[in-house]
PDB file with SEQRES, HELIX, SHEET and CRYST1 records, atoms N, CA, C and O in Angstrom:
SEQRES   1 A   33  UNK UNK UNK UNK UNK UNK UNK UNK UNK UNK UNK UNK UNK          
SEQRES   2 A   33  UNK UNK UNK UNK UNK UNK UNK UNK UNK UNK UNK UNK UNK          
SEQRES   3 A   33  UNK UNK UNK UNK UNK UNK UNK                                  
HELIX    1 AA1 UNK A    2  UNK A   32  1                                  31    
CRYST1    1.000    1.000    1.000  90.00  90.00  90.00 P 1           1          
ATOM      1  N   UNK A   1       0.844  -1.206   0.000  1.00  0.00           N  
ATOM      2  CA  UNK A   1       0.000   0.000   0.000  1.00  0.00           C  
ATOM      3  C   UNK A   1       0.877   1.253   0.000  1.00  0.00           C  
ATOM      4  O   UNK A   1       0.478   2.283  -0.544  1.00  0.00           O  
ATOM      5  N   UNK A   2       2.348   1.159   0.746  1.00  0.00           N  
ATOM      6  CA  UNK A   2       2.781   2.424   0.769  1.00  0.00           C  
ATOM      7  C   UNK A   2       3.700   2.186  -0.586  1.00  0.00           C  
ATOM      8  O   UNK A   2       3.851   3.018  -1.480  1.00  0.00           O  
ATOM      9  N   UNK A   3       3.998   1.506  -0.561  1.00  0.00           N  
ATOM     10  CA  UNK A   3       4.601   1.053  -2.493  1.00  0.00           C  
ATOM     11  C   UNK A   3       3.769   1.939  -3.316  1.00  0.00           C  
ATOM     12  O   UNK A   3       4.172   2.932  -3.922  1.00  0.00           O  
ATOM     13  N   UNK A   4       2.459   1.444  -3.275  1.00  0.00           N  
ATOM     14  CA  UNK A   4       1.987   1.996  -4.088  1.00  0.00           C  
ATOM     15  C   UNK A   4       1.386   3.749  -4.081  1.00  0.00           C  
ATOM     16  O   UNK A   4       1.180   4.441  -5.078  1.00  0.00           O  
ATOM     17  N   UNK A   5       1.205   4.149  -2.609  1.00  0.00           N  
ATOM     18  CA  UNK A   5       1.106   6.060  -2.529  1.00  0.00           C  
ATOM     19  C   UNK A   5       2.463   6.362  -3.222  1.00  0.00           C  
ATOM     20  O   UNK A   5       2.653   7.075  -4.207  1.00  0.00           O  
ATOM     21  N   UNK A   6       3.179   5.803  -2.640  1.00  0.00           N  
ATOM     22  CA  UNK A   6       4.957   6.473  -2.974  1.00  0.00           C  
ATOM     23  C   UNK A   6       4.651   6.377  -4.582  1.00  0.00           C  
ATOM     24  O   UNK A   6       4.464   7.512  -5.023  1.00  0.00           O  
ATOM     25  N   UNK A   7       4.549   5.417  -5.540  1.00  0.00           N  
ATOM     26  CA  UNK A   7       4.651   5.822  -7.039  1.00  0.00           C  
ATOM     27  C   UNK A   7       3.575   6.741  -7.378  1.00  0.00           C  
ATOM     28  O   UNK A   7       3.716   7.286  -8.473  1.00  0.00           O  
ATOM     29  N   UNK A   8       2.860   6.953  -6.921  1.00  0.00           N  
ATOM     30  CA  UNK A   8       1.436   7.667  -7.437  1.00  0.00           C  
ATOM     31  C   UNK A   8       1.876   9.302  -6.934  1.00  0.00           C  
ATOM     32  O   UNK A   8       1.613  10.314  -7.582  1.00  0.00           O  
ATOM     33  N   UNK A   9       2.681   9.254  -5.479  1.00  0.00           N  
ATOM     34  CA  UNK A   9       2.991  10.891  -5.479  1.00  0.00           C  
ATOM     35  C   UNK A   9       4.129  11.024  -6.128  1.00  0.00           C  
ATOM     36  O   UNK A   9       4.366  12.231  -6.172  1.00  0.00           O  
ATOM     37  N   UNK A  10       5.008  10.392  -6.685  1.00  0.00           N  
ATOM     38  CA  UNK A  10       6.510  10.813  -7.326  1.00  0.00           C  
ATOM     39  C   UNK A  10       5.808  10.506  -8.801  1.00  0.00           C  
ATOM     40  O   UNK A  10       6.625  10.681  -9.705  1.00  0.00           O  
ATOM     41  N   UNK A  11       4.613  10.129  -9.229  1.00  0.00           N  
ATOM     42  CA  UNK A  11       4.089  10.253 -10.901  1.00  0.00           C  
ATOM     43  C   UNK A  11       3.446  11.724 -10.748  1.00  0.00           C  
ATOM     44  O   UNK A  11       3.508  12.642 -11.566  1.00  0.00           O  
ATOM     45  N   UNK A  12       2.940  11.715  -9.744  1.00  0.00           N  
ATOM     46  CA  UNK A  12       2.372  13.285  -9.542  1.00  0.00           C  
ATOM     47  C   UNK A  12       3.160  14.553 -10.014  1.00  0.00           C  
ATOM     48  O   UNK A  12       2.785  15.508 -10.695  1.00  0.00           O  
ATOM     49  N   UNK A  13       4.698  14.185  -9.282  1.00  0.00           N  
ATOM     50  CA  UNK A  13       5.307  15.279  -9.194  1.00  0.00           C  
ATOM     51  C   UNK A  13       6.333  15.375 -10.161  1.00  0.00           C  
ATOM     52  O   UNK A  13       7.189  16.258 -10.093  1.00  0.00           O  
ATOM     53  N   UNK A  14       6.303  14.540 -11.040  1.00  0.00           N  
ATOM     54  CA  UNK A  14       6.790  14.362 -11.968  1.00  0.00           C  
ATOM     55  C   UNK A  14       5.951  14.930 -13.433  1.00  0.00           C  
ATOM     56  O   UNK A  14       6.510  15.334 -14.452  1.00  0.00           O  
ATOM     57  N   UNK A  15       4.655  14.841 -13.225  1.00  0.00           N  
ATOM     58  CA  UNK A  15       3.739  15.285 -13.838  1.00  0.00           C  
ATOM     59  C   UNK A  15       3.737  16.699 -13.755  1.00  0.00           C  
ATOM     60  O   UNK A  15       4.087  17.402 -14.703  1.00  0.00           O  
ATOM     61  N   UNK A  16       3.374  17.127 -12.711  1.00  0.00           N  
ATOM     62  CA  UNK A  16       3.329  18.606 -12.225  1.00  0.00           C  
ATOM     63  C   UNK A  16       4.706  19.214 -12.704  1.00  0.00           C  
ATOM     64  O   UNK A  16       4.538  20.269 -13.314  1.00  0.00           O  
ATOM     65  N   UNK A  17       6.161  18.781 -12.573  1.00  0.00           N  
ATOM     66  CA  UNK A  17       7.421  19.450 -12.889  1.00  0.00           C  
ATOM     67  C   UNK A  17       6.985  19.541 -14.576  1.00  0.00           C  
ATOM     68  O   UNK A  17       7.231  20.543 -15.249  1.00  0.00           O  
ATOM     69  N   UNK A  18       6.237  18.204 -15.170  1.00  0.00           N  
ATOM     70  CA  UNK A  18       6.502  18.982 -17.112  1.00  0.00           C  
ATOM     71  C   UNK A  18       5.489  19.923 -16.966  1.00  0.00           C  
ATOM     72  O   UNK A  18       5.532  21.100 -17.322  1.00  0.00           O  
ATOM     73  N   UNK A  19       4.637  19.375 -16.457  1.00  0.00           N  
ATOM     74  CA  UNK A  19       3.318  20.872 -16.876  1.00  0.00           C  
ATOM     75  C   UNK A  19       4.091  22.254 -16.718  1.00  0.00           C  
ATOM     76  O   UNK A  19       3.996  23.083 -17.623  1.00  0.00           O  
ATOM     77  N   UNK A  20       5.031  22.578 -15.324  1.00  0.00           N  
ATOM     78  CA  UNK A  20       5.906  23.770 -15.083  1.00  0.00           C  
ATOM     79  C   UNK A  20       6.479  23.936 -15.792  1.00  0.00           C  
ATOM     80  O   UNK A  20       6.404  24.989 -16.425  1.00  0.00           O  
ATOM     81  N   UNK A  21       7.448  22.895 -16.100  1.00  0.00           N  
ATOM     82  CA  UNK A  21       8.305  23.561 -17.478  1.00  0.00           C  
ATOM     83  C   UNK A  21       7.262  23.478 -18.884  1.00  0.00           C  
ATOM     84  O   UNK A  21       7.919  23.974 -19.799  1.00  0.00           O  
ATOM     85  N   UNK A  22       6.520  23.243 -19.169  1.00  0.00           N  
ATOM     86  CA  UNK A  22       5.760  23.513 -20.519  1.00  0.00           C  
ATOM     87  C   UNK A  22       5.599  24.988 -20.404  1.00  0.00           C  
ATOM     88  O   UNK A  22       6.199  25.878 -21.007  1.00  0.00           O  
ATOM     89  N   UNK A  23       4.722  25.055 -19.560  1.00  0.00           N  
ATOM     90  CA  UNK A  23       4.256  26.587 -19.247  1.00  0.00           C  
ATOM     91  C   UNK A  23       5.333  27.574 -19.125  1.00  0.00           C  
ATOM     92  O   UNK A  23       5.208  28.742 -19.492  1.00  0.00           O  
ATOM     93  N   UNK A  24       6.693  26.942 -18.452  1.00  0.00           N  
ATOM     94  CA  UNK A  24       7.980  28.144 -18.568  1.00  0.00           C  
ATOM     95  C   UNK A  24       8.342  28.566 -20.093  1.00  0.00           C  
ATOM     96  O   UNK A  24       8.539  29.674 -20.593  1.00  0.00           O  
ATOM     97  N   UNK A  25       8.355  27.246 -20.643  1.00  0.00           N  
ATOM     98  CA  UNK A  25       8.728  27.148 -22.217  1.00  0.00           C  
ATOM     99  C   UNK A  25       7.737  28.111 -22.958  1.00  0.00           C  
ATOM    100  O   UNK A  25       8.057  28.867 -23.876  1.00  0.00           O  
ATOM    101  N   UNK A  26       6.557  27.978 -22.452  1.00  0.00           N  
ATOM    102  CA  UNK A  26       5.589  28.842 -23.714  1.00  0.00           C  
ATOM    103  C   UNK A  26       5.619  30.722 -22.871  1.00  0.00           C  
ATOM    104  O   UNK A  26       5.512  31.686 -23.630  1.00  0.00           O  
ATOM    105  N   UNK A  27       5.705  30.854 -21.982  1.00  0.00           N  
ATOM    106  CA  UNK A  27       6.159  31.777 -21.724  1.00  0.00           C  
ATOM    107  C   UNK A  27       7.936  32.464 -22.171  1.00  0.00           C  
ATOM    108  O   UNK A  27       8.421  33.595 -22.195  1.00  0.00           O  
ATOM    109  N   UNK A  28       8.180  31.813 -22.310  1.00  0.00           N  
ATOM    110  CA  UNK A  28       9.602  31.978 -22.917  1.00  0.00           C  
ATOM    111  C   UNK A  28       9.605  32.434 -24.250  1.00  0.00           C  
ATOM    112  O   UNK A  28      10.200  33.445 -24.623  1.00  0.00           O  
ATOM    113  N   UNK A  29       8.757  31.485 -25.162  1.00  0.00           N  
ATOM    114  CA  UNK A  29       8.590  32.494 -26.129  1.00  0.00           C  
ATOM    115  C   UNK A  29       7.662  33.756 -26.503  1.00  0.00           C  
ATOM    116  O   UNK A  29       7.840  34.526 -27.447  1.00  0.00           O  
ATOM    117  N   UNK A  30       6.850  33.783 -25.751  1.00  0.00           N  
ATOM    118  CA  UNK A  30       5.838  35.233 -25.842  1.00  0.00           C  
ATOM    119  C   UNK A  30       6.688  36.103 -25.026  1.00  0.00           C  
ATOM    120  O   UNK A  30       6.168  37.097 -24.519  1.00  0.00           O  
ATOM    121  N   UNK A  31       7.890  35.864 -24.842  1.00  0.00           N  
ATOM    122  CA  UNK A  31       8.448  37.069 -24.304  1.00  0.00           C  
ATOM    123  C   UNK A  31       9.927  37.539 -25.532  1.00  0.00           C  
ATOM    124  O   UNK A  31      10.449  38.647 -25.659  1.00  0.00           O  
ATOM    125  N   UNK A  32      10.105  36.852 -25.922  1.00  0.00           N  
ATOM    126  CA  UNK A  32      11.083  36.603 -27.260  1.00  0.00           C  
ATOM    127  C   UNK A  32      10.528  36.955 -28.365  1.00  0.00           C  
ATOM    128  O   UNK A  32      11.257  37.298 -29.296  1.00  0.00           O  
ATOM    129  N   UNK A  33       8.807  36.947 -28.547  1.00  0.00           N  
ATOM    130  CA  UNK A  33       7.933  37.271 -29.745  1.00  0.00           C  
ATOM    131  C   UNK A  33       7.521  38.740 -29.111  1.00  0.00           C  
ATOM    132  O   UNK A  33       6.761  39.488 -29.728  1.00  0.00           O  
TER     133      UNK A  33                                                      
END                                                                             
């Protein structure tokens, strides 16, 4: 059971870090455009 919280919050936050960098990335270029 804790096997399994532990992969589900480190897929989380792993998830959450690309969404951040997507959003840094597209901000990156509307500031370059």
């Amino acid at each position: 059971s804790f096997a399994i919280e532990d992969y589900g919050v480190k897929r989380l936050l792993s998830l959450t870090e690309e969404e951040i960098e997507g959003r840094f990335q597209k901000y990156k270029r509307m500031i370059k455009v």
